[in-house]
KOLMARRO-534717 format. One record per residue (C-alpha): residue in one letter; y, z, x; chain. Coordinates in Angstrom, 2 decimals. Layout:
BEGIN
{type: A&Y: Y&Z: Z&X: X&mol: A}
...
This chain:
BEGIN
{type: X&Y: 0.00&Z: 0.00&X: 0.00&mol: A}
{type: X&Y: 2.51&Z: 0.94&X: 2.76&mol: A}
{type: X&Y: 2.04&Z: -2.93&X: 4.08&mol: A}
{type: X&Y: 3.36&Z: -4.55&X: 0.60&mol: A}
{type: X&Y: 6.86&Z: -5.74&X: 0.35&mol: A}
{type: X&Y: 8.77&Z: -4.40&X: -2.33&mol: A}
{type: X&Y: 11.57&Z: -6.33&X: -3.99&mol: A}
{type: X&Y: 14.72&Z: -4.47&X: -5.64&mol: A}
{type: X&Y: 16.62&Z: -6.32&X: -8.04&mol: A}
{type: X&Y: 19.71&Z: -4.09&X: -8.57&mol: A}
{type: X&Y: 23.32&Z: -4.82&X: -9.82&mol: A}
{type: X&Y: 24.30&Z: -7.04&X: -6.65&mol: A}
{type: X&Y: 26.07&Z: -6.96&X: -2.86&mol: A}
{type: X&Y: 28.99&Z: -4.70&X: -3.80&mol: A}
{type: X&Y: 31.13&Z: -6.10&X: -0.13&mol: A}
{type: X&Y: 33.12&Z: -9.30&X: 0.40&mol: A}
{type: X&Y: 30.71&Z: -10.34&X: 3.41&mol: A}
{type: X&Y: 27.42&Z: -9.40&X: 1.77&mol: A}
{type: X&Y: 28.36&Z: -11.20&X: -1.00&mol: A}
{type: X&Y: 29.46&Z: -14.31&X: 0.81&mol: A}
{type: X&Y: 26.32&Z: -14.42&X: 2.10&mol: A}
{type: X&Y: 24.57&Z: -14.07&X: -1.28&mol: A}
{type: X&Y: 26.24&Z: -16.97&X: -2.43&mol: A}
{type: X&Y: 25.30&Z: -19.12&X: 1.01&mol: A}
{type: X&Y: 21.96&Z: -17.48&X: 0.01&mol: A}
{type: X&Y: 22.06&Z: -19.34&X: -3.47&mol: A}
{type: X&Y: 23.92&Z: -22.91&X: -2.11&mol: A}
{type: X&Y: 21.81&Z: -24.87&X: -3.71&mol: A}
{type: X&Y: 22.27&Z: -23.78&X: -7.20&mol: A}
{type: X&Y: 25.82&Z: -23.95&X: -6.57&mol: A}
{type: X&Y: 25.41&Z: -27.67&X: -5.63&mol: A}
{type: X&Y: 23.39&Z: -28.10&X: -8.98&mol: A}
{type: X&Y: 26.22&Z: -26.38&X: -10.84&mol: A}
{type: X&Y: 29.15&Z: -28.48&X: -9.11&mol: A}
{type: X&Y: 26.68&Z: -31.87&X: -9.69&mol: A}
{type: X&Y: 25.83&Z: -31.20&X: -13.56&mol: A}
{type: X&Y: 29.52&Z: -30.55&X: -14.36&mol: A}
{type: X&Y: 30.76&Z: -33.91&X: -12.49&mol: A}
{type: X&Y: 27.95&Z: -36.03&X: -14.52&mol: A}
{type: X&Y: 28.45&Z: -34.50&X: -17.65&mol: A}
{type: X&Y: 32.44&Z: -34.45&X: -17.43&mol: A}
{type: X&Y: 32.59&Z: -37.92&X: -18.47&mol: A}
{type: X&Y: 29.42&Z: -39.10&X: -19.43&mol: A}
{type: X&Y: 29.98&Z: -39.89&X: -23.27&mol: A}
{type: X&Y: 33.83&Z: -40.73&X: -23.33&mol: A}
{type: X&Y: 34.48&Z: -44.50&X: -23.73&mol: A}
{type: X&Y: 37.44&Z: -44.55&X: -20.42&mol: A}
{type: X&Y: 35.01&Z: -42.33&X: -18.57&mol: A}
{type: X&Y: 36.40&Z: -41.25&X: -15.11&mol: A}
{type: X&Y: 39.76&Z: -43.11&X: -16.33&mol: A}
{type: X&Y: 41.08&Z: -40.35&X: -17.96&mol: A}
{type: X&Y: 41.38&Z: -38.38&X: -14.92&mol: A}
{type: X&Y: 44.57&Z: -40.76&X: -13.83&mol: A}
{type: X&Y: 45.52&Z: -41.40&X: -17.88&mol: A}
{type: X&Y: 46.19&Z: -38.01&X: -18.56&mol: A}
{type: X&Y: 48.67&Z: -37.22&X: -15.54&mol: A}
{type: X&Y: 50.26&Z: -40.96&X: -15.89&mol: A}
{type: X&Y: 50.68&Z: -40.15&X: -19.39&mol: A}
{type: X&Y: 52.48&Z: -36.82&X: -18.46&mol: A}
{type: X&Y: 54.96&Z: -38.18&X: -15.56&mol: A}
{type: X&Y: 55.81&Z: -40.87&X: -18.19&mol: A}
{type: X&Y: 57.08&Z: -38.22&X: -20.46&mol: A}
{type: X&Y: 58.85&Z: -36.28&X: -18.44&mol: A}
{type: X&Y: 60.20&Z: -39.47&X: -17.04&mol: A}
{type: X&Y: 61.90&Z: -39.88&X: -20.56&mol: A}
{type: X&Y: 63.10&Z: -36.46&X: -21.34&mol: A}
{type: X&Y: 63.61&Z: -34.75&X: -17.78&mol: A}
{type: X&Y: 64.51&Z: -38.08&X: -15.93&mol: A}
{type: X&Y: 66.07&Z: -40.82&X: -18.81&mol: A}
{type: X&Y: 67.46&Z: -38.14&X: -21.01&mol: A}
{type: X&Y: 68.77&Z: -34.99&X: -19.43&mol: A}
{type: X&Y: 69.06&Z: -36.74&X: -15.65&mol: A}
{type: X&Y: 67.40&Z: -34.10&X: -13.56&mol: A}
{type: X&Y: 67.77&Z: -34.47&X: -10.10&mol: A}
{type: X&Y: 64.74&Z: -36.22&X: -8.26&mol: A}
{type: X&Y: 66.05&Z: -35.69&X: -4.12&mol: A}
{type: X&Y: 66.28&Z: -39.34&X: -3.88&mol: A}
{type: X&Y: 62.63&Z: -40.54&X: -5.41&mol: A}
{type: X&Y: 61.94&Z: -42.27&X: -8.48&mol: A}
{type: X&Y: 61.29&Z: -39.96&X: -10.92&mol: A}
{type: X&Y: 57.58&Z: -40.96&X: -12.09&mol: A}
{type: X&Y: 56.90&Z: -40.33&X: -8.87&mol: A}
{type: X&Y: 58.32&Z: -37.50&X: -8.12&mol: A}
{type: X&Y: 56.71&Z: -36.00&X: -11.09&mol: A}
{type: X&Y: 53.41&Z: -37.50&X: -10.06&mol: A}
{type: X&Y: 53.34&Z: -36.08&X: -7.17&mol: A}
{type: X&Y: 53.84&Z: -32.48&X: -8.58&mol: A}
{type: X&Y: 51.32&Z: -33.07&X: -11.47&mol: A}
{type: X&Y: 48.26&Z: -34.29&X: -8.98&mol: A}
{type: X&Y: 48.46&Z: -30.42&X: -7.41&mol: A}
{type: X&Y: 49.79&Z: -28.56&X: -10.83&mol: A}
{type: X&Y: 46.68&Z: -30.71&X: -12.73&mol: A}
{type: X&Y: 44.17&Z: -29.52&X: -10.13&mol: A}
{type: X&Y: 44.92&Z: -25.58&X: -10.35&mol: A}
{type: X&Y: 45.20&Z: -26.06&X: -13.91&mol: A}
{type: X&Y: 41.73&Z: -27.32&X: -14.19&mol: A}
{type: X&Y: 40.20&Z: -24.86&X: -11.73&mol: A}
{type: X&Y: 41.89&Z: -21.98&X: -13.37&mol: A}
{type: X&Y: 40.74&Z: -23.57&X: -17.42&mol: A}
{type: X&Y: 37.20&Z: -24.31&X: -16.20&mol: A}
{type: X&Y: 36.70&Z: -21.21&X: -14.39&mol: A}
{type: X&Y: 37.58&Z: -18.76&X: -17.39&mol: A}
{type: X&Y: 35.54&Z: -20.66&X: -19.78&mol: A}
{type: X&Y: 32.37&Z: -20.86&X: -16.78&mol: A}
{type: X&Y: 30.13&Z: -17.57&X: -18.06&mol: A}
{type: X&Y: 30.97&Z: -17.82&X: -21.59&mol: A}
{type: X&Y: 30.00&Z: -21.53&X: -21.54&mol: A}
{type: X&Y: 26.43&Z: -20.47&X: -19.91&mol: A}
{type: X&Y: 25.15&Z: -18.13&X: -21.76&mol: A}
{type: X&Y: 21.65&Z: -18.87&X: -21.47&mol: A}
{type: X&Y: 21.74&Z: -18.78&X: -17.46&mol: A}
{type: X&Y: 23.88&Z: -15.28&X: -16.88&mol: A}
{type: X&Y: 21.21&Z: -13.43&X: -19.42&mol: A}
{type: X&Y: 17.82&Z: -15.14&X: -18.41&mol: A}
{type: X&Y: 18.58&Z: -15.46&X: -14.63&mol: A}
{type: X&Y: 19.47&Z: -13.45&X: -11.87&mol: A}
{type: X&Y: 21.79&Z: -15.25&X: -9.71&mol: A}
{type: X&Y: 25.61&Z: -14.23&X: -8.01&mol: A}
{type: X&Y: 27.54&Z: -14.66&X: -11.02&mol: A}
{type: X&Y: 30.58&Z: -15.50&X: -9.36&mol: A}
{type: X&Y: 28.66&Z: -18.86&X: -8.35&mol: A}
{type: X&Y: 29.75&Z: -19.86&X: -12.01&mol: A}
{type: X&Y: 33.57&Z: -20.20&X: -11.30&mol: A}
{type: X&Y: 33.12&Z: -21.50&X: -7.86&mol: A}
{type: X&Y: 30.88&Z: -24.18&X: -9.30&mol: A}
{type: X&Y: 33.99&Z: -25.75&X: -11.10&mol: A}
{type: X&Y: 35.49&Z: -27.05&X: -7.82&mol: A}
{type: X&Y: 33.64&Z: -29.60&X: -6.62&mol: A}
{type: X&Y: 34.40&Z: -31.82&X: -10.23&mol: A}
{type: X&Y: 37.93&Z: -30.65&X: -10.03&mol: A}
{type: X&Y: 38.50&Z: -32.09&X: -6.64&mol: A}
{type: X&Y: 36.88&Z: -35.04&X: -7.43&mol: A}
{type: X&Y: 39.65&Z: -35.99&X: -10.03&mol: A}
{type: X&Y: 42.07&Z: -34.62&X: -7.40&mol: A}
{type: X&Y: 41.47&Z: -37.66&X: -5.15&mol: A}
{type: X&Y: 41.05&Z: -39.62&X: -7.98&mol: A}
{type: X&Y: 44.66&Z: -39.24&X: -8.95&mol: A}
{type: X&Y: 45.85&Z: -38.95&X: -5.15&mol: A}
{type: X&Y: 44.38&Z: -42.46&X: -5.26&mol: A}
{type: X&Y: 46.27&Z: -43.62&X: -8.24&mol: A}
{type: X&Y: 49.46&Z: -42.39&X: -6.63&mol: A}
{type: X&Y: 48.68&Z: -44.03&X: -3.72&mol: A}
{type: X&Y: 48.37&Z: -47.46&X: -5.11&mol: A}
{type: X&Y: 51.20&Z: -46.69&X: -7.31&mol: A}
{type: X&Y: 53.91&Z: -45.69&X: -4.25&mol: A}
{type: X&Y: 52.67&Z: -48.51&X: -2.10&mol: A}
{type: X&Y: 53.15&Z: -51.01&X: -4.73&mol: A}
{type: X&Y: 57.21&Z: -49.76&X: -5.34&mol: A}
{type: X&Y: 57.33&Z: -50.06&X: -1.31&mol: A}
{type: X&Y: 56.95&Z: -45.97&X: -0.39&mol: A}
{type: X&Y: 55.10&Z: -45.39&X: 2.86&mol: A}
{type: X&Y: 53.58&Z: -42.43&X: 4.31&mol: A}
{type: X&Y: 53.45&Z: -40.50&X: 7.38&mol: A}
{type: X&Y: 51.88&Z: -37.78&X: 8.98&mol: A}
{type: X&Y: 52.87&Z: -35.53&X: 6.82&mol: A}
{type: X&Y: 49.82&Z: -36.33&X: 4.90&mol: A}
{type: X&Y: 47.87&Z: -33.52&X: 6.83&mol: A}
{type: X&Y: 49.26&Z: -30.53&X: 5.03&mol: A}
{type: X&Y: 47.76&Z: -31.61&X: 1.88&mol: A}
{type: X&Y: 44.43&Z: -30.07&X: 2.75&mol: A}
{type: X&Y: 46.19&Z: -26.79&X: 2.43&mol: A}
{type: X&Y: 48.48&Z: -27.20&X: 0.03&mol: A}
{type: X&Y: 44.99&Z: -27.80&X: -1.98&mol: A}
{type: X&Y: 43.54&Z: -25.12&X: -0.05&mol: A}
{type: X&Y: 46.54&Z: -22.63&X: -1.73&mol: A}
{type: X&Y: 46.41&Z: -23.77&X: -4.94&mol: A}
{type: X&Y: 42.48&Z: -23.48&X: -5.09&mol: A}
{type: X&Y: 42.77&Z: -19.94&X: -4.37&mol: A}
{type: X&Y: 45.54&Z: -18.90&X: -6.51&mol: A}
{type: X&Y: 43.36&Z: -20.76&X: -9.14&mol: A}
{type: X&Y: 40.03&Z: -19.27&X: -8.30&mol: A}
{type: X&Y: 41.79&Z: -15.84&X: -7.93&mol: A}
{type: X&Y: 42.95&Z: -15.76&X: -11.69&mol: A}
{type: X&Y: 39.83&Z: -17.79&X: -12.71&mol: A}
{type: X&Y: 37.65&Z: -14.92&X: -11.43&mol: A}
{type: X&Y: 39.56&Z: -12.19&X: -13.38&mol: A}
{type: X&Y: 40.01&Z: -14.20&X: -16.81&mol: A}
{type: X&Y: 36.02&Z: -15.25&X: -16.46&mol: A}
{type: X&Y: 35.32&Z: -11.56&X: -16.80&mol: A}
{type: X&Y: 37.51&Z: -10.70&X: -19.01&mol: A}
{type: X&Y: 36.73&Z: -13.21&X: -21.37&mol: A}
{type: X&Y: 33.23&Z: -12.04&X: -21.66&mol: A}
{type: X&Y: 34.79&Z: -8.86&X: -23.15&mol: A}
{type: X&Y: 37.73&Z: -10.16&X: -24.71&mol: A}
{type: X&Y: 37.80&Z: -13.53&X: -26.12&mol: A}
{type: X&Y: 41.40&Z: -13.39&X: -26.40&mol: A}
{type: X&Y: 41.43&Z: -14.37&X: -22.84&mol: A}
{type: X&Y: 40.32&Z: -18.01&X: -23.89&mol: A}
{type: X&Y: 43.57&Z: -18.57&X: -26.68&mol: A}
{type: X&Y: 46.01&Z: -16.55&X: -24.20&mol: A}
{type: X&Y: 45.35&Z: -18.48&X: -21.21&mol: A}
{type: X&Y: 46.32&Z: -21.59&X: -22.20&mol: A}
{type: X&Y: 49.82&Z: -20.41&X: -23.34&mol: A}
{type: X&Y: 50.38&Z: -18.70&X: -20.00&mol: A}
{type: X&Y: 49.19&Z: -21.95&X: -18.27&mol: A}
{type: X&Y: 51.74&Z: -23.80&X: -20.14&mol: A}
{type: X&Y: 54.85&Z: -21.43&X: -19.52&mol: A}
{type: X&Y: 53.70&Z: -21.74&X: -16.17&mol: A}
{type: X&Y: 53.82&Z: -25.16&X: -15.81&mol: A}
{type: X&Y: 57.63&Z: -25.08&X: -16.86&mol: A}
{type: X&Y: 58.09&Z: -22.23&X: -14.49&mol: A}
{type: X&Y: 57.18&Z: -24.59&X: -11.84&mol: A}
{type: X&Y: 58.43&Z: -27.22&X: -9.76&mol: A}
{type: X&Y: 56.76&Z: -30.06&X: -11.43&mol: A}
{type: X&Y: 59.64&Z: -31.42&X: -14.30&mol: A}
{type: X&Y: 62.05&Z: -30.59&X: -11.58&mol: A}
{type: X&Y: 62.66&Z: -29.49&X: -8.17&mol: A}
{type: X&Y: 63.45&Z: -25.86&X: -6.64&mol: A}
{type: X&Y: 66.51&Z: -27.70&X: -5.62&mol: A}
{type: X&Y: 67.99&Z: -27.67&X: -9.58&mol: A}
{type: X&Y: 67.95&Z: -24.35&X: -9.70&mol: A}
{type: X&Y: 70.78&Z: -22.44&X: -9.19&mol: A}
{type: X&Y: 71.33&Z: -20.65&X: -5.94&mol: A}
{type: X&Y: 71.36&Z: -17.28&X: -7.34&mol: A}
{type: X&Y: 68.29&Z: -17.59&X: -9.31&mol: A}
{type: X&Y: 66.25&Z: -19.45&X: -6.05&mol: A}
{type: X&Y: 64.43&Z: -15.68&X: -5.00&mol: A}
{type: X&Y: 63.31&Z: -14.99&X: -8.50&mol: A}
{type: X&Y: 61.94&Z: -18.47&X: -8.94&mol: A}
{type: X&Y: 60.05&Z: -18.24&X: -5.50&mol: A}
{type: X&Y: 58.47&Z: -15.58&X: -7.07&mol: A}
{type: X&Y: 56.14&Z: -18.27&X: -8.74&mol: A}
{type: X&Y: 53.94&Z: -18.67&X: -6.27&mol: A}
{type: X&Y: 52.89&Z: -21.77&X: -7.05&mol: A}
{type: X&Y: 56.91&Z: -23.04&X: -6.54&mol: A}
{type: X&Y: 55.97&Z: -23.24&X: -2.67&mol: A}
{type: X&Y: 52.66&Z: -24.96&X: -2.67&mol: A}
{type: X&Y: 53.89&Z: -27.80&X: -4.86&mol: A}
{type: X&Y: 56.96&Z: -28.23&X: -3.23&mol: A}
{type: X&Y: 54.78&Z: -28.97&X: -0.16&mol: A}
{type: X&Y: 52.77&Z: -31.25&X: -1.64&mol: A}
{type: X&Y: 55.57&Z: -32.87&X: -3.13&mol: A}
{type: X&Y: 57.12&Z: -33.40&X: 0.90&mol: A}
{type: X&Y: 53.81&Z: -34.28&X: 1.88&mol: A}
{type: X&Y: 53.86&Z: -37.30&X: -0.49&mol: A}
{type: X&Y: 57.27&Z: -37.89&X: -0.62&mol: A}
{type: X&Y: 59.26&Z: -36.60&X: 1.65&mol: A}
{type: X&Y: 61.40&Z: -34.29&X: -0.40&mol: A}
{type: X&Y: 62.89&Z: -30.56&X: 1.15&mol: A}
{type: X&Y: 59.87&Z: -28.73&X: 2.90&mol: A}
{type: X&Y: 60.11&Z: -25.38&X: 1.34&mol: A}
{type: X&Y: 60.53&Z: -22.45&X: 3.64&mol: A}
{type: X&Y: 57.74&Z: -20.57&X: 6.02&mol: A}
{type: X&Y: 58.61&Z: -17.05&X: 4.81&mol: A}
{type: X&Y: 58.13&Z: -18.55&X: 0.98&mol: A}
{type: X&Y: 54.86&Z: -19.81&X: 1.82&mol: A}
{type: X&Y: 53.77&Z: -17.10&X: 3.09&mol: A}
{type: X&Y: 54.57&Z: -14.95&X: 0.38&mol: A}
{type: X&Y: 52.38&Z: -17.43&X: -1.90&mol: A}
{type: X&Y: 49.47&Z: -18.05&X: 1.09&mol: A}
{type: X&Y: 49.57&Z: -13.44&X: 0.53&mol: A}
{type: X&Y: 49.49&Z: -13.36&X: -3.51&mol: A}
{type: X&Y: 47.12&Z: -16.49&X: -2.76&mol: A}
{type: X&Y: 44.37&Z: -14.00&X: -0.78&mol: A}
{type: X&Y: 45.85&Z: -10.73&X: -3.14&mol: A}
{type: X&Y: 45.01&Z: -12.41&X: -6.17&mol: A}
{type: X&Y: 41.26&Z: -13.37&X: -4.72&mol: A}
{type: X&Y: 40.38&Z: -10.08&X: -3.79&mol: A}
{type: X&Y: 41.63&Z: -8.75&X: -6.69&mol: A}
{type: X&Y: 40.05&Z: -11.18&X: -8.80&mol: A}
{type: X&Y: 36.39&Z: -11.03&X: -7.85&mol: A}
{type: X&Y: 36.51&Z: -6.81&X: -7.59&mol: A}
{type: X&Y: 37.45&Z: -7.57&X: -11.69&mol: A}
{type: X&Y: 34.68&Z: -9.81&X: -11.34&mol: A}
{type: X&Y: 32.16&Z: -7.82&X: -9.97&mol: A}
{type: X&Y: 33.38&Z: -4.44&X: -11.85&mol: A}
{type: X&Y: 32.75&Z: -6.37&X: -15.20&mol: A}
{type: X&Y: 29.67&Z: -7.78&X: -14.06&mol: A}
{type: X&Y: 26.86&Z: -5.06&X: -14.95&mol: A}
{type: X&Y: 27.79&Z: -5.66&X: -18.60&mol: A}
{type: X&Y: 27.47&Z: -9.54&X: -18.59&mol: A}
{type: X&Y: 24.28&Z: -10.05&X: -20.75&mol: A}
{type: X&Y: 24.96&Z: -7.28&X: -23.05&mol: A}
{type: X&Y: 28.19&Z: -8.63&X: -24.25&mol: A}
{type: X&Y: 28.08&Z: -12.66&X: -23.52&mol: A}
């Protein structure tokens, strides 16, 4: 008897690293995950993948009208669907990291109460699709700034971590709303509202540059005002915003991580009971 292995399943790694290594542990099923939701994302819609540069298109066309026709926003120099296009390829991306991420354990029922597995595999599993129609729209905008005679530079390299930032800020809060949706299914009407607000909060109708001098520190705040302002002079060339501001967003960025998955995991004992 003393020779047999014995196997305790318990509630799960309770530190960052030994949970890291859980999920390495459990790769493959997060490859599964990330494959499933990119073939199933599209797979009985008439456009297909199409909609993933509609929707944004769609978007910079309106606020071409109303923030760029109508109320003659200022645009630092660039055409305005492009200047919003820019904004909305990064804003669209955390949006649909942060959406997909609160819905992932309420939308899987069957797997978080049959199987054991690191839960938090669920939200991360939403990434791989989402960048996927990130390049997919960086590819539209491509096509569409080389064909009104826009050229790029080396600039280019930051967007890795301008994606990098928003992923995190959107996996931070997609951790903490997965949870808490579980318990609450408020979470799932709220968030969209807050998502929304946010989007007007942010650099993406505008630039920081509107805003009035006195009001720049609280709108900083945001910290998504940084990130897309860098992707913006990545693709454009607009005003970089400043180190110290990204910063502050690169610290809410990891704050908001932690924070996130110790919801995540503090929730995560009562998972089948109450899904």
């Amino acid at each position: 008897m003393s020779d047999r292995q014995v196997v305790r399943i318990g509630a799960g790694a309770t530190s960052p690293f030994r949970t890291l290594r859980e999920i390495w542990n459990y790769r493959d099923l997060f490859r599964a995950l990330g494959t499933r939701d990119l073939r199933l994302r599209y797979r009985q819609t008439f456009l297909g993948i199409a909609w993933v540069v509609l929707q944004p298109l769609a978007a910079a066309g309106i606020f071409a009208f109303v923030f760029g026709s109508i109320a003659h926003v200022p645009t630092d120099g660039q055409p305005y669907v492009l200047f919003a296009l820019a904004a909305l390829t990064g804003w669209n991306f955390f949006s649909n990291v942060l959406t997909r991420a609160s819905t992932s354990l309420i939308q899987n029922p069957q797997l978080v109460t049959r199987v054991y597995f690191p839960r938090l595999i669920l939200p991360l599993a939403v990434v791989p699709a989402a960048l996927v129609d990130l390049l997919v729209t960086l590819a539209a905008f491509v096509v569409i700034a080389l064909a009104q005679g826009r050229g790029f530079d080396a600039r280019l390299a930051v967007l890795p971590l301008v994606v990098l930032l928003l992923g995190a800020l959107a996996l931070g809060a997609g951790f903490a709303a997965a949870a808490l949706a579980v318990r609450y299914r408020d979470v799932q009407y709220l968030l969209p509202v807050a998502i929304q607000m946010a989007l007007y909060a942010s650099p993406v109708a505008y630039s920081a540059s509107a805003v009035p001098e006195r009001w720049q520190a609280l709108y900083y705040a945001n910290p998504l005002a940084a990130p897309l302002e860098l992707m913006r002079w990545s693709l454009l060339g607009t005003p970089a915003p400043a180190a110290r501001q990204l910063a502050y967003s690169a610290g809410v960025a990891a704050a908001l991580v932690l924070i996130g998955a110790a919801v995540f995991r503090g929730i995560e004992r009562s998972f089948a009971d109450e899904i």
